[in-house]
ZAVEX-428730 format. One record per residue (C-alpha): residue number from 1; x, y, z; residue in one letter. Coordinates in steps of 0.1 Angstrom, whole numbers, always signed. Each point is the difference from the previous one (the first is absolute). Last residue first. Example, Ala and Ser with C-alpha at 12.3 -4.5 7.8 and 13.67 -1.06 7.14 Angstrom:
% ZAVEX-428730
PT;2;+137;-11;+71;S;
PT;1;-14;-34;+7;A;
% end
This chain:
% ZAVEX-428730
PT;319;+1336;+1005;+852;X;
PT;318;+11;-11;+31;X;
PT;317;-1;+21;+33;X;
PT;316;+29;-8;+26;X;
PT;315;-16;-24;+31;X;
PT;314;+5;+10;+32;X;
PT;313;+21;-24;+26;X;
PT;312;-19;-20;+24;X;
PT;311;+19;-1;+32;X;
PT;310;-2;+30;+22;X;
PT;309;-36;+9;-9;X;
PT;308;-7;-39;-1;X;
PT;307;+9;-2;+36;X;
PT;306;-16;+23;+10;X;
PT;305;-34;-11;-16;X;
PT;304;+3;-29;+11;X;
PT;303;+7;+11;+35;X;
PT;302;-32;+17;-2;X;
PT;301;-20;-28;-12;X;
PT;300;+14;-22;+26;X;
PT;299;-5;+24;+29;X;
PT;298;-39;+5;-13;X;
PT;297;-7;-37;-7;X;
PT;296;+15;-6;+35;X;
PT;295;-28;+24;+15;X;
PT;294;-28;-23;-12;X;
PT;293;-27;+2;-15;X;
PT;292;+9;+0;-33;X;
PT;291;+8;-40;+6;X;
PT;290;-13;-9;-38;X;
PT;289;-17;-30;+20;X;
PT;288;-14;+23;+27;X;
PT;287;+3;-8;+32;X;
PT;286;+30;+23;+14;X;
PT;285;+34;+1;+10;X;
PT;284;+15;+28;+21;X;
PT;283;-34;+13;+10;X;
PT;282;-18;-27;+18;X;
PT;281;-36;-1;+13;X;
PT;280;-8;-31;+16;X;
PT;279;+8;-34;-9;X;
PT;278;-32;-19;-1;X;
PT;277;-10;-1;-38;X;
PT;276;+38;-14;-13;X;
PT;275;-2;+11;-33;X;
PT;274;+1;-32;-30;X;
PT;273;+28;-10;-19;X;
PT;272;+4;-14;-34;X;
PT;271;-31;+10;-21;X;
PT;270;+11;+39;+17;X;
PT;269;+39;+0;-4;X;
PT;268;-1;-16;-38;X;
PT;267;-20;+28;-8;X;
PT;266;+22;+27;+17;X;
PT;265;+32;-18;-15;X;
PT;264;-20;+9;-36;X;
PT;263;-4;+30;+11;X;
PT;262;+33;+12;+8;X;
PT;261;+14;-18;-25;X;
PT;260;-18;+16;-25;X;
PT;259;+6;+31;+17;X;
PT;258;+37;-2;-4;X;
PT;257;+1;-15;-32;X;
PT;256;-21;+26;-12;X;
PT;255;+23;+27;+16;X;
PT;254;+28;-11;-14;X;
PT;253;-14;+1;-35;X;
PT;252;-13;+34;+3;X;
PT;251;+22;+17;-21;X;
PT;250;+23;+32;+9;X;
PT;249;+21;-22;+20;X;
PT;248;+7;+26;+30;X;
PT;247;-36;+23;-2;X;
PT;246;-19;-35;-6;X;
PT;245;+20;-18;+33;X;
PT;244;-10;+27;+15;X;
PT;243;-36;-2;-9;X;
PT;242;-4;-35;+13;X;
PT;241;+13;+8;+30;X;
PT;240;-25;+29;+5;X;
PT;239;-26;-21;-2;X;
PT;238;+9;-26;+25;X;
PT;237;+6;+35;+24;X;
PT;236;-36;+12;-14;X;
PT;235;-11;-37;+8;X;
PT;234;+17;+3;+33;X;
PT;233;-14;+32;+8;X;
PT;232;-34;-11;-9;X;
PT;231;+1;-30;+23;X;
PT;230;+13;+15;+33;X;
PT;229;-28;+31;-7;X;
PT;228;-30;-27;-5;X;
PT;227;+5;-24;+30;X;
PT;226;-42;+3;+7;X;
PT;225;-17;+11;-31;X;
PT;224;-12;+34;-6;X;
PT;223;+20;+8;-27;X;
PT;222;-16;-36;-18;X;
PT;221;-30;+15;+7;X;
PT;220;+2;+38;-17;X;
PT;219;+3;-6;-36;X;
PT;218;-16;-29;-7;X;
PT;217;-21;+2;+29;X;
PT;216;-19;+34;-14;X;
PT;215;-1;-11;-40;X;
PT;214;-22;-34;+10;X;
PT;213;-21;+25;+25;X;
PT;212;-4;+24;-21;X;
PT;211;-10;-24;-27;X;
PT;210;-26;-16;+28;X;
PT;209;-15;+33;+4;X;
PT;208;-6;+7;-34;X;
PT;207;-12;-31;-11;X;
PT;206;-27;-3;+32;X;
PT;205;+6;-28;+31;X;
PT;204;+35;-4;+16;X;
PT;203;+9;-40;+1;X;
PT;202;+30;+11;-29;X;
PT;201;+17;+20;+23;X;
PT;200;+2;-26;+25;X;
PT;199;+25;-22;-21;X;
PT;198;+26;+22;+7;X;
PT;197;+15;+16;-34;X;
PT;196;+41;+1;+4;X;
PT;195;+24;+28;-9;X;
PT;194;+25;-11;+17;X;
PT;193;+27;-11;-25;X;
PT;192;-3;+30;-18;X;
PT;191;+9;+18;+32;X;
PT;190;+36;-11;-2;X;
PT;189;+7;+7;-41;X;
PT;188;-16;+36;+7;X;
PT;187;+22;+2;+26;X;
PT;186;+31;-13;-23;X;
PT;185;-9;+24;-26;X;
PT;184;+3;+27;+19;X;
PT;183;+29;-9;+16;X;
PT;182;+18;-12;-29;X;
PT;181;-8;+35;-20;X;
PT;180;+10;+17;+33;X;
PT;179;+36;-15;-3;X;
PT;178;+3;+4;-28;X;
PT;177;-2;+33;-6;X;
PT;176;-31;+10;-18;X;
PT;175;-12;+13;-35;X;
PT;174;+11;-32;-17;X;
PT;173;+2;-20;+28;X;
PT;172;-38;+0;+3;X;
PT;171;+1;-22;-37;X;
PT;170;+27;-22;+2;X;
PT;169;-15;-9;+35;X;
PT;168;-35;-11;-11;X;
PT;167;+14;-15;-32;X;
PT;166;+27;-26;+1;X;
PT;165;-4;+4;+44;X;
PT;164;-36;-1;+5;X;
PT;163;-13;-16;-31;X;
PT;162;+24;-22;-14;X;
PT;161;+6;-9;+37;X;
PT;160;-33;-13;+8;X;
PT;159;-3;-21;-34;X;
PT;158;+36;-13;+5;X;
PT;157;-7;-7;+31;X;
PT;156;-37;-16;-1;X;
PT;155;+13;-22;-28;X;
PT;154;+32;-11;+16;X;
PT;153;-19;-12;+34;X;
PT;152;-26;-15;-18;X;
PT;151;+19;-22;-16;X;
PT;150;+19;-8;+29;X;
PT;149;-31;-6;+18;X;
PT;148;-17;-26;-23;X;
PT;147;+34;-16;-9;X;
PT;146;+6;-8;+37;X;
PT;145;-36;-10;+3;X;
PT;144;-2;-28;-29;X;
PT;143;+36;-15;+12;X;
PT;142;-4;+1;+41;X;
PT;141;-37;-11;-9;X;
PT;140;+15;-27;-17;X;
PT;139;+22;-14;+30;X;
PT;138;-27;+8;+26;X;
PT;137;-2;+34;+16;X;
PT;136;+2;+0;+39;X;
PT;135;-24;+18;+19;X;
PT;134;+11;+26;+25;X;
PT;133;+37;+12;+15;X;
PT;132;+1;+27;+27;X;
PT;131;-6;+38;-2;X;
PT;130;+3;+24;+24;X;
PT;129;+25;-20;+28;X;
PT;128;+30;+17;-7;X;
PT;127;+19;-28;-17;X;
PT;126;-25;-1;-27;X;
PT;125;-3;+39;-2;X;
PT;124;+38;+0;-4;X;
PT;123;-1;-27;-24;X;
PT;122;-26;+18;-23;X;
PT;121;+19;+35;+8;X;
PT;120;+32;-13;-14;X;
PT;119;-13;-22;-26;X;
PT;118;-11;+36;-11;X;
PT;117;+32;+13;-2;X;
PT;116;+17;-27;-14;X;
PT;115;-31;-7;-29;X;
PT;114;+1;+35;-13;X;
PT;113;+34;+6;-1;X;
PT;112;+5;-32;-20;X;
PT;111;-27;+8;-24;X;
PT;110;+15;+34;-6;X;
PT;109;+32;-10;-9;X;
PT;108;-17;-26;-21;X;
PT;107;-20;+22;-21;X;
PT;106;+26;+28;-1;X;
PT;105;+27;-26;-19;X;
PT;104;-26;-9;-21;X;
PT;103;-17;+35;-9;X;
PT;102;+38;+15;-5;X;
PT;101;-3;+5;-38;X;
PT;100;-30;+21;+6;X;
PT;99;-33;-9;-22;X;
PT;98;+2;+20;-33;X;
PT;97;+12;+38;-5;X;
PT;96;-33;+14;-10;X;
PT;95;-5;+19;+31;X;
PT;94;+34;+4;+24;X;
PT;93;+14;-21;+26;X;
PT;92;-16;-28;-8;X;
PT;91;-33;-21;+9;X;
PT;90;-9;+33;+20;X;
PT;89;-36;+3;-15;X;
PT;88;+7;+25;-26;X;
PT;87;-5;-21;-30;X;
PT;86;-30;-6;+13;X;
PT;85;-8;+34;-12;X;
PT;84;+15;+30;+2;X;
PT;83;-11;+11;+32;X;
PT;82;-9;+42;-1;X;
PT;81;-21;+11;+28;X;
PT;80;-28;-3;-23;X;
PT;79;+11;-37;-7;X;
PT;78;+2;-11;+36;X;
PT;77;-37;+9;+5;X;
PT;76;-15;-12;-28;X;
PT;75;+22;-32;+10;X;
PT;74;-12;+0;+38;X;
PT;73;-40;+6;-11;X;
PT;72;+4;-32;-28;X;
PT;71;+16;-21;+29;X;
PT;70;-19;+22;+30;X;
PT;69;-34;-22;-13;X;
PT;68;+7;-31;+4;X;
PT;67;+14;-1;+32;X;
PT;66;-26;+21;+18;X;
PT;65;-21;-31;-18;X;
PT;64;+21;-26;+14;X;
PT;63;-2;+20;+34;X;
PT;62;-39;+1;+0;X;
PT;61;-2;-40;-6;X;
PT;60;+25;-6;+28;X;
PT;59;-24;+17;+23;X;
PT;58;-33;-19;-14;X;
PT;57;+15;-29;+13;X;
PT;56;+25;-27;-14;X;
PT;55;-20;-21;-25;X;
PT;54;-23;+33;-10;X;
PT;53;+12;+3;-34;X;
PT;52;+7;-36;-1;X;
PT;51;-38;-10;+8;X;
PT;50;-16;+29;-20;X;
PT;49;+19;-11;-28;X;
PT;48;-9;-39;+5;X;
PT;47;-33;+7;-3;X;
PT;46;-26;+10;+26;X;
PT;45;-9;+37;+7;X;
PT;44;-15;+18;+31;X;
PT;43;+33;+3;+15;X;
PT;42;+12;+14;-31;X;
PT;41;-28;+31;+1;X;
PT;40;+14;+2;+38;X;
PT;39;+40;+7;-14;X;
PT;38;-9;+18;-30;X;
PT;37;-20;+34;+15;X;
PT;36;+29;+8;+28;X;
PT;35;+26;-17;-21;X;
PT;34;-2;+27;-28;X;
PT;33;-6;+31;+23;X;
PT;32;+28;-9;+19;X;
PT;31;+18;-9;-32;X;
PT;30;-9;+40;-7;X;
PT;29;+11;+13;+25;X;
PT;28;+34;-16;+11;X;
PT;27;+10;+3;-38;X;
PT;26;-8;+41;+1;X;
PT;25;+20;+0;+36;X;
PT;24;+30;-15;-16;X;
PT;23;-5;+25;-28;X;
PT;22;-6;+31;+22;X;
PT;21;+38;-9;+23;X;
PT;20;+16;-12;-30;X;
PT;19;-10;+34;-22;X;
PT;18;+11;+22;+34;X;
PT;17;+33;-18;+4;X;
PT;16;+9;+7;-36;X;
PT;15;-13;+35;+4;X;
PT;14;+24;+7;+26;X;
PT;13;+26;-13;-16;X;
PT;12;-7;+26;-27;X;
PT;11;+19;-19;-36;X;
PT;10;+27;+19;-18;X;
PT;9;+12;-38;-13;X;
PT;8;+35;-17;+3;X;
PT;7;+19;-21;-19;X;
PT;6;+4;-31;+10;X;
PT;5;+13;-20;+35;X;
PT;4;+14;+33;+11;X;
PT;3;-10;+5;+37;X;
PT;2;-1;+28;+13;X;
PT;1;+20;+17;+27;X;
% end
């Protein structure tokens, strides 16, 4: 079974996994390169572009230029396997049709799951003994920060899901079922958020070496790192959610409010509360603000899932 969100192209899935696969590695490479020679030439600089290039480490400098340069290498991409546009970016059922009538109604639906399910792993973490209450905001900072993270939280999921579900997933269900289009997409969704630079990389001497070095732990060290498998199976499940709801409403309105709230409650969690350092290792809740470290996130997740397979009804194509 395929899924019919437009009309259909006689693309090689196999190719399309290939072209990711070389292009994501092609980005990796050459902002490796990039950072390996910018990063110490800033270092040596004074101004205040060196100084906010380099104001949170020479690791967050490589990812904003990793960033930079997949947008321009993720819409060549896109539009070779056939995206229309940003007309095509899951706004509405169909290209050209307008943003969905629904967007409202979705928004807030989505909102409200996101906030009840995560409220549940905050307060179970809470009552668990992971997590436990820090500093205390003052009455503005309560105003100024609330704003700063809900802001943030809508423009980081609508951005995200643009991409992974409006286009990403339009695009592999075409040749795929899917089911496998969501599960690709959602892995690559997963490991996207690990692919971290450590700051070591950068202390290795010689261009070349230290590029290898920068492109090496980007893709390898965040794999490596302790609690890895619990966390990228929850983000694949969180992932897969968010698809779902895509496949069902054939927008991705519910899934923004969704994530939005899922990050936004995930900022609120970590300038809020603080993990306790001297409870040992725990599984059922963990110590992470975003609480993808813990087996709860899992059973929640999947029952989410469940219960929006029995519950959310499909959506009939417009246009």
């Amino acid at each position: 079974m395929k899924l019919d969100l437009d009309e259909r192209k006689p693309w090689n899935a196999t190719q399309l996994a290939v072209w990711f696969a070389l292009t994501t590695l092609a980005v990796v490479a050459v902002s490796s390169l990039i950072a390996a020679v910018l990063a110490p030439w800033l270092e040596q600089q004074n101004g205040a572009v060196a100084e906010f290039a380099l104001s949170r480490g020479p690791a967050k400098l490589a990812r904003r230029i990793m960033t930079v340069l997949a947008i321009p290498c993720l819409v060549w991409l896109v539009r070779r396997l056939g995206w229309e546009g940003w007309r095509d970016g899951g706004w509405s059922q169909r290209p050209g049709l307008g943003i969905d009538p629904f967007w409202r109604g979705d928004l807030w639906l989505g909102a409200g799951i996101g906030i009840v399910t995560f409220a549940m792993l905050a307060g179970g973490a809470v009552l668990a003994g992971t997590r436990e209450a820090g500093p205390s905001w003052t009455g503005f900072e309560y105003v100024s920060g609330s704003l700063g993270i809900i802001l943030t939280a809508v423009v980081v999921a609508l951005i995200e899901e643009t991409i992974a579900r409006g286009i990403l997933l339009r695009l592999l269900a075409r040749p795929w079922s899917w089911l496998a289009a969501s599960l690709f997409s959602s892995m690559l969704f997963a490991y996207a958020h690990f692919m971290e630079v450590a700051t070591e990389a950068f202390q290795v001497q010689g261009v070349w070496g230290r590029a290898w070095a920068i492109g090496y732990s980007t893709i390898v060290d965040g794999v490596a790192a302790d609690g890895f498998a619990l966390e990228f199976v929850n983000m694949t499940i969180m992932s897969c959610v968010l698809c779902f709801m895509f496949v069902r409403t054939r927008t991705v309105w519910l899934a923004v409010g969704t994530h939005a709230a899922w990050a936004g409650m995930r900022l609120f969690n970590a300038e809020l509360t603080d993990k306790v350092r001297d409870v040992g290792d725990t599984v059922l809740f963990g110590k992470r603000a975003g609480q993808t470290d813990s087996l709860a996130a899992t059973l929640i997740l999947l029952g989410l899932l469940a219960l929006l397979w029995r519950f959310l009804p499909a959506r009939r194509r417009s246009g």
